[in-house]
Backbone as CSV, one residue per row, in Angstrom:
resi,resn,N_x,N_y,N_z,CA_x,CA_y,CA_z,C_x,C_y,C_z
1,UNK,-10.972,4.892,-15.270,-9.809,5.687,-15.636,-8.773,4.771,-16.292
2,UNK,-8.622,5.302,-17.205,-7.169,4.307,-18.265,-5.771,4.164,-17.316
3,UNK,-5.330,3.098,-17.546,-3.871,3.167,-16.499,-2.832,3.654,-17.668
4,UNK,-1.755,4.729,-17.517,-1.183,4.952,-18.339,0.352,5.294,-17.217
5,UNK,1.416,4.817,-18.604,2.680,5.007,-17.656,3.181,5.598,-18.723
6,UNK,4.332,6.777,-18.189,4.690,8.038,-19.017,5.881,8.052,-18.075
7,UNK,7.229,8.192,-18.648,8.222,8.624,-18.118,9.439,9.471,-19.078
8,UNK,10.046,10.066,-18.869,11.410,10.350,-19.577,12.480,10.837,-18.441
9,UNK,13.833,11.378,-19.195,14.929,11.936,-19.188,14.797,12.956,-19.502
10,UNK,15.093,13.643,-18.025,15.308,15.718,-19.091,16.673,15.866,-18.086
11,UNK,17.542,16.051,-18.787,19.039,16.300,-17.885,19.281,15.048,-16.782
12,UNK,19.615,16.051,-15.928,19.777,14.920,-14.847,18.473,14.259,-13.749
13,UNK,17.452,14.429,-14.442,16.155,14.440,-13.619,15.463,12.951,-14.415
14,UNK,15.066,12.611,-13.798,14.308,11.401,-14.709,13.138,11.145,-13.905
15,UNK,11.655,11.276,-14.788,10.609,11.270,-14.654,9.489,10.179,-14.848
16,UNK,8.782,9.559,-13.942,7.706,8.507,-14.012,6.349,8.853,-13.681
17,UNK,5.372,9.131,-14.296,4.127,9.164,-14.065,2.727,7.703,-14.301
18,UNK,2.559,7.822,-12.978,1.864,6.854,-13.423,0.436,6.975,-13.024
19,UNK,-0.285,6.864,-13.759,-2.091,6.944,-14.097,-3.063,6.005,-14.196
20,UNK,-3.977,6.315,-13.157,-4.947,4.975,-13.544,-4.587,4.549,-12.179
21,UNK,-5.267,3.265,-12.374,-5.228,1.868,-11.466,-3.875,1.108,-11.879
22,UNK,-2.779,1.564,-11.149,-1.631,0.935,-11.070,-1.526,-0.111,-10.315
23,UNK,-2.001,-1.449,-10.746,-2.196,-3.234,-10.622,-1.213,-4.042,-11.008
24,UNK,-0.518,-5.078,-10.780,0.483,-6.080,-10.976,0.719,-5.891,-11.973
25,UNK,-0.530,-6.193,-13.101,-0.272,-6.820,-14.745,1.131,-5.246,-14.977
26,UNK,1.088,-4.445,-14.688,1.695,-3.218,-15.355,2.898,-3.133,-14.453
27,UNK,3.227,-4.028,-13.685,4.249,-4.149,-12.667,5.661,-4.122,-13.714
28,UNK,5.816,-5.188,-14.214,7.129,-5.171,-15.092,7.312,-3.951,-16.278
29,UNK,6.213,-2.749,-16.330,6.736,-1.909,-17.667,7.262,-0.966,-16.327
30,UNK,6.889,-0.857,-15.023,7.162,-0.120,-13.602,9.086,-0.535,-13.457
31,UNK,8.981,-1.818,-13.264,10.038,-2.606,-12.949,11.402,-1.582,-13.947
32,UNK,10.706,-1.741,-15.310,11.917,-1.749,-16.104,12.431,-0.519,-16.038
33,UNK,11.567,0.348,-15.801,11.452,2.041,-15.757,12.609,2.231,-14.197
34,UNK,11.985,2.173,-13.394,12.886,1.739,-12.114,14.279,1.427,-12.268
35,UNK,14.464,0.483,-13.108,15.615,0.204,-13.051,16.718,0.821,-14.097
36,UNK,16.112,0.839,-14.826,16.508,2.029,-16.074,17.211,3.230,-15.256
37,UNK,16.064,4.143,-14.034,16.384,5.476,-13.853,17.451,4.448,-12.976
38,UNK,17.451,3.773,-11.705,18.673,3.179,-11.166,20.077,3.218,-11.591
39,UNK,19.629,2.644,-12.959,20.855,2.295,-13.596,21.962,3.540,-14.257
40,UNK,21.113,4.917,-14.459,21.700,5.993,-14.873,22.659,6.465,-13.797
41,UNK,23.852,6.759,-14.931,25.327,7.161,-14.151,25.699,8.171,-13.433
42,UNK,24.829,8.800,-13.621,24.810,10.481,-13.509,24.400,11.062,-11.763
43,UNK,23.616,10.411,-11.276,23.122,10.213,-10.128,21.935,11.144,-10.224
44,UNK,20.674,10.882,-10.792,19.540,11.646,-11.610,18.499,12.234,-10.361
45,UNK,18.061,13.018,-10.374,16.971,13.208,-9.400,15.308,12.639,-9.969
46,UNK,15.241,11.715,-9.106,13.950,11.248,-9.479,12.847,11.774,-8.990
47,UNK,11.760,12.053,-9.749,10.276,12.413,-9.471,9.638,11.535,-10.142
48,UNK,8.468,11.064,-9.242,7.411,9.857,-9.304,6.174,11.062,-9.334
49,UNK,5.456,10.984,-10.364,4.273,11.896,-10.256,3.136,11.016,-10.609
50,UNK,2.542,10.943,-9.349,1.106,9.970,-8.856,0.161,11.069,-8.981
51,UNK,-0.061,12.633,-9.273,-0.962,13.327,-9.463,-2.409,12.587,-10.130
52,UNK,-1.942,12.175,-10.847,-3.226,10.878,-11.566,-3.721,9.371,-11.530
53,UNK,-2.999,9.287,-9.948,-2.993,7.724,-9.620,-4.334,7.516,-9.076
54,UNK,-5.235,6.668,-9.560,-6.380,6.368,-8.629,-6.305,5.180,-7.378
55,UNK,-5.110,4.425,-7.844,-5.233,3.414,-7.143,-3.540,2.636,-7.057
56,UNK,-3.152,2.270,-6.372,-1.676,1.927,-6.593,-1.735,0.308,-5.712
57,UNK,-0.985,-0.846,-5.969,-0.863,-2.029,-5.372,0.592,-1.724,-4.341
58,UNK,0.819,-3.079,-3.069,1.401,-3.331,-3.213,2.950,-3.399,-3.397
59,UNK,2.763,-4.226,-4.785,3.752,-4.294,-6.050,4.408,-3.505,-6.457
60,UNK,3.886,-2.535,-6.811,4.280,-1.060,-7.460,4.841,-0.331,-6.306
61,UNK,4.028,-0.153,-5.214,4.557,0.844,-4.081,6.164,-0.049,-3.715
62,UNK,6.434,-1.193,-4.022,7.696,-1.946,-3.502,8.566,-1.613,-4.781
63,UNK,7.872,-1.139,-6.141,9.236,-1.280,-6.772,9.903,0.130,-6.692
64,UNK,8.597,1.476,-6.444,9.008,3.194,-6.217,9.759,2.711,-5.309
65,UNK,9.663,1.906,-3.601,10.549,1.565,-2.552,11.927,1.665,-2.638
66,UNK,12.327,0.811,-4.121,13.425,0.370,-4.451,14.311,1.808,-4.620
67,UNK,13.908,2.373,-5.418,14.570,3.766,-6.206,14.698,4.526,-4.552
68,UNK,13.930,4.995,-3.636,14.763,5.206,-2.544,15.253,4.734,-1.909
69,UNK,15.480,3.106,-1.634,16.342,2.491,-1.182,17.794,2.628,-1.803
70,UNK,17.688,2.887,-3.186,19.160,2.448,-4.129,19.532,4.359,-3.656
71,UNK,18.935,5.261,-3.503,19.191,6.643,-3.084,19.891,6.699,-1.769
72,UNK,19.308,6.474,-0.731,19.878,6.238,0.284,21.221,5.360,0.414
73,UNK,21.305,4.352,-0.455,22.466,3.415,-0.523,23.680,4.932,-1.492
74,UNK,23.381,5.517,-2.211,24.018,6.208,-2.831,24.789,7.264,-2.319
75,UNK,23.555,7.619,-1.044,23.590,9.166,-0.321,23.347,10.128,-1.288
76,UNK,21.916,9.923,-1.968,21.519,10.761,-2.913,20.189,12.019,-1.973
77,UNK,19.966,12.579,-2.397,18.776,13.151,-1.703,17.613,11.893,-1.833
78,UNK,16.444,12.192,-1.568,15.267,11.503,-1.109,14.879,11.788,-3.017
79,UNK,14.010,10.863,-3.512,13.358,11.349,-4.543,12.124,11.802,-4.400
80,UNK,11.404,12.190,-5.356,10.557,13.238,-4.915,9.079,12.320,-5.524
81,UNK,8.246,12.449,-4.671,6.735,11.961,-5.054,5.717,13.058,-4.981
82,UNK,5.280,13.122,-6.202,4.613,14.030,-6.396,2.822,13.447,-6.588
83,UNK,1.999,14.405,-5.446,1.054,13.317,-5.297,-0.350,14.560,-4.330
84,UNK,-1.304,15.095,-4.732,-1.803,15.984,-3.894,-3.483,15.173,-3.693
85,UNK,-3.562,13.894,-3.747,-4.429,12.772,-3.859,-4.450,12.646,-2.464
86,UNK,-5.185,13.113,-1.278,-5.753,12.963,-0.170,-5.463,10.721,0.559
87,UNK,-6.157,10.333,-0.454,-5.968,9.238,-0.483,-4.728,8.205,-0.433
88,UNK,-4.187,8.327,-1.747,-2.723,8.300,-2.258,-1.953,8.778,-1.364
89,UNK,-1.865,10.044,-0.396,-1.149,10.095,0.144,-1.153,9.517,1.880
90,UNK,-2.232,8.770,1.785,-2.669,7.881,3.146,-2.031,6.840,2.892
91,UNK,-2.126,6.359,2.191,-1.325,4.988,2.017,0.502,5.187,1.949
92,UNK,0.407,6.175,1.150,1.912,6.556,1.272,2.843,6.803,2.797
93,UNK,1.825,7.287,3.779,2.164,7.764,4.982,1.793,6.693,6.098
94,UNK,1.145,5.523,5.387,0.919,4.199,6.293,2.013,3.770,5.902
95,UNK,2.731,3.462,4.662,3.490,2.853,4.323,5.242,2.835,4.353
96,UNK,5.057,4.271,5.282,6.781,5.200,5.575,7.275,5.728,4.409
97,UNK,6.344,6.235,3.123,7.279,6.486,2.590,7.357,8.220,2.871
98,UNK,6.702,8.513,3.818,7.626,10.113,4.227,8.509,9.923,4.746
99,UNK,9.410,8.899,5.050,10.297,8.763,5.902,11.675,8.763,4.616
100,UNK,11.032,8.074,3.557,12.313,7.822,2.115,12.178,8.844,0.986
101,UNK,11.023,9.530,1.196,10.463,10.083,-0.113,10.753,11.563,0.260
102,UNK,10.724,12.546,-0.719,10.148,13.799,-0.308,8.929,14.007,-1.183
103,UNK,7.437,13.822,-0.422,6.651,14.811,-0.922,6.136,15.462,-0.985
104,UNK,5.363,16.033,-2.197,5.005,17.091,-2.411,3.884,17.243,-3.231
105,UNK,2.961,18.216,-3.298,1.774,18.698,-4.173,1.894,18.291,-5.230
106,UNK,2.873,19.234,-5.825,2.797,19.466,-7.037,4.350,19.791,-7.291
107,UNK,5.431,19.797,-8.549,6.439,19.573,-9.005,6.505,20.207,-10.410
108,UNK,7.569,21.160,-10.814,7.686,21.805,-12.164,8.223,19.941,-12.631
109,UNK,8.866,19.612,-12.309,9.131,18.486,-13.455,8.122,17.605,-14.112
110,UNK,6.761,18.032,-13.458,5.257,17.255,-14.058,5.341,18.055,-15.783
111,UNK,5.897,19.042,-15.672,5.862,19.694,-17.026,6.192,18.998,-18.422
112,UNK,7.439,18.531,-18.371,8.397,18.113,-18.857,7.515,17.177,-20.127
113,UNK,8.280,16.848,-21.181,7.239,15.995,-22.235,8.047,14.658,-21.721
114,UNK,6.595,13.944,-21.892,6.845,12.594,-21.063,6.413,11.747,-22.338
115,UNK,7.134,10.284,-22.405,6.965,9.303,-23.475,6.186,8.528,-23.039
116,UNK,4.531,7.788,-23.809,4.292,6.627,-23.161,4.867,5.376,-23.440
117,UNK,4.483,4.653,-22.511,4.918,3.413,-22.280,3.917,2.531,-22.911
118,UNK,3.979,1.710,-23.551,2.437,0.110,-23.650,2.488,-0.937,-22.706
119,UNK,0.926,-0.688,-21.870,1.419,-1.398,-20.555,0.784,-2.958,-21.122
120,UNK,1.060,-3.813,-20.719,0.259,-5.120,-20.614,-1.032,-5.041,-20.661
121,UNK,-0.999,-6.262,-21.668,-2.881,-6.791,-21.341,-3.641,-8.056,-20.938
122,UNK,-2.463,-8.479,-20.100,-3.020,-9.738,-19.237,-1.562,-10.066,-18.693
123,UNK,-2.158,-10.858,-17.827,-0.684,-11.821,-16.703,-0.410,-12.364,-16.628
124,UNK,-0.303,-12.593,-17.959,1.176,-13.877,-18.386,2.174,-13.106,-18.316
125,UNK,3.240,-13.577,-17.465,5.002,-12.991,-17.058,5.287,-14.119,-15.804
126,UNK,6.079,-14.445,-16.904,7.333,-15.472,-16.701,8.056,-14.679,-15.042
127,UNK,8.265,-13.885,-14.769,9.090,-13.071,-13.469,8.355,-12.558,-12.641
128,UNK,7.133,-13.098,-12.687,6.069,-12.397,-11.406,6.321,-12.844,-10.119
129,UNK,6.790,-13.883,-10.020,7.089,-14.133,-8.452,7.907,-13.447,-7.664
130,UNK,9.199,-13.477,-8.885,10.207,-12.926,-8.364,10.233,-10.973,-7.853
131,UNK,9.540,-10.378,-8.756,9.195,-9.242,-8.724,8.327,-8.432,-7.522
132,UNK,7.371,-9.540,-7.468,6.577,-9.810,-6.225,7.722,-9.789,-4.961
133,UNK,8.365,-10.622,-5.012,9.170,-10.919,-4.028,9.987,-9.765,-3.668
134,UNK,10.373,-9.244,-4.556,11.538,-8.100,-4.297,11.395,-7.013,-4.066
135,UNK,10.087,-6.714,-4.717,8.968,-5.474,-4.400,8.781,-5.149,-3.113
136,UNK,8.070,-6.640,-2.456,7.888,-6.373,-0.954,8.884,-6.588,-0.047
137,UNK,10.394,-7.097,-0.563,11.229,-6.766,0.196,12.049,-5.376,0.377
138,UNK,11.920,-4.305,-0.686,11.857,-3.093,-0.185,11.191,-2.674,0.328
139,UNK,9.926,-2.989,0.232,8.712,-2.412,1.757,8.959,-2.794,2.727
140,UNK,9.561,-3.392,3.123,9.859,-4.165,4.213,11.476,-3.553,4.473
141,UNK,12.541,-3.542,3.973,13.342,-2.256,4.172,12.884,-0.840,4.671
142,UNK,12.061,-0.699,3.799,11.698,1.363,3.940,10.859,1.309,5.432
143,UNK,10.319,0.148,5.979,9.340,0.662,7.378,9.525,-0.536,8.264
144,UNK,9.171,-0.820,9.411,9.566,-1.618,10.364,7.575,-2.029,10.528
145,UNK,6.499,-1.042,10.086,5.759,-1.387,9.981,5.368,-2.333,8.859
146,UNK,5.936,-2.125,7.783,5.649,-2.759,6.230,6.011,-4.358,6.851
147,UNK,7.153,-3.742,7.812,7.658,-5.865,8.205,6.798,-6.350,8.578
148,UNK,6.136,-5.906,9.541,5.180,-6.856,10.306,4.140,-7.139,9.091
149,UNK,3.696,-6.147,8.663,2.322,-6.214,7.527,3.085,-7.516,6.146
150,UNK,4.337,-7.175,5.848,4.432,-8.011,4.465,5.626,-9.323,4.450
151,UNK,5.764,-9.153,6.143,6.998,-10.577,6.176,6.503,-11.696,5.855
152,UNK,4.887,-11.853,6.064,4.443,-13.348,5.869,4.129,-13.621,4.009
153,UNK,3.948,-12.508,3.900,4.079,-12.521,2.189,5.198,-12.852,1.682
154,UNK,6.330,-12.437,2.419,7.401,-12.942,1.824,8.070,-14.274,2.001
155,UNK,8.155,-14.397,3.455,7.790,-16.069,3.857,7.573,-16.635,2.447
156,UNK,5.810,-16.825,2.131,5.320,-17.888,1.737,5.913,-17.757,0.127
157,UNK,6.400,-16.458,-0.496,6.691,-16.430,-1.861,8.141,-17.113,-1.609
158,UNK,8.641,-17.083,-0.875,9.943,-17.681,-0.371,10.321,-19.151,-0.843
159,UNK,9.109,-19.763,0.059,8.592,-21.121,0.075,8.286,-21.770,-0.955
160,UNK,7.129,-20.991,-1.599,6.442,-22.036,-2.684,6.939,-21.430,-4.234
161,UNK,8.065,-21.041,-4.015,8.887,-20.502,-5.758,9.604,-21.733,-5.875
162,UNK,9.464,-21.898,-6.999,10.564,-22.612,-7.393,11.783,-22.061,-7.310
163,UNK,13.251,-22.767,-6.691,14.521,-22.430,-6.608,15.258,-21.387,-7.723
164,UNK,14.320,-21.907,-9.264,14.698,-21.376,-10.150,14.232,-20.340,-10.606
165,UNK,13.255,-19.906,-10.128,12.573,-18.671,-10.462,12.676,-17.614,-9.467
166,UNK,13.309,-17.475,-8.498,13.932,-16.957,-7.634,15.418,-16.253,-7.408
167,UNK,15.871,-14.940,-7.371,17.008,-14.773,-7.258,17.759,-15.611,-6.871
């Protein structure tokens, strides 16, 4: 299955779909998207539509983390994950995000015309550590289980970064 990332702006709603085997290398076109909808003034309702996710890292599940972490910091509603993947939603529910997320089946905002993105084609990036790092420190926010599972990950990215490549 092709990994494909598709997001837009329709009003105050801002939309991310992501497809395929969602793996590191595609971490930073995730990152930027994330922070993009973050960064909107408006206070946007986000939907994450994993309807076509075969596979998700990680990485990725720490940077969606983020967007309900920065919600909750806002006192926004929960954003919405849209996801009717049996699977996908096991990991989601190991991982607490019913606890940050609201989801759901299926979502009218899957409708919406979505722009693609061009994801990477190899892993060269200069900011992987750091991304890494920050990723799993919202997993580690959103669950008290994620701590135990990803503190030693963070530990050691802690450790062996260079000072400078590090927040």
């Amino acid at each position: 299955m092709e990994t494909r990332i598709r997001y837009a702006h329709a009003g105050r709603r801002c939309v991310l779909q992501l497809t395929g085997d969602i793996r590191h290398p595609v971490s930073s076109v995730v990152e930027t998207i994330v922070d993009e909808f973050l960064q909107a003034g408006d206070a946007p309702e986000v939907v994450i539509d994993l309807t076509g996710t075969a596979f998700i890292d990680s990485t990725n599940l720490g940077l969606l983390a983020k967007v309900a972490r920065e919600s909750w910091r806002r006192g926004q509603e929960p954003p919405i994950l849209v996801s009717p993947n049996p699977d996908i939603n096991a990991v989601l529910d190991s991982m607490g995000f019913g606890h940050a997320f609201r989801i759901v089946p299926e979502h009218e905002a899957t409708a919406v015309e979505l722009h693609d993105v061009p994801t990477p084609d190899d892993y060269s990036d200069p900011h992987k550590a750091r991304r890494i790092l920050e990723a799993h420190e919202a997993l580690i926010d959103l669950d008290e289980k994620n701590r135990q599972t990803f503190q030693s990950v963070v530990d050691v990215l802690r450790r062996s970064n260079a000072p400078n490549e590090l927040p």
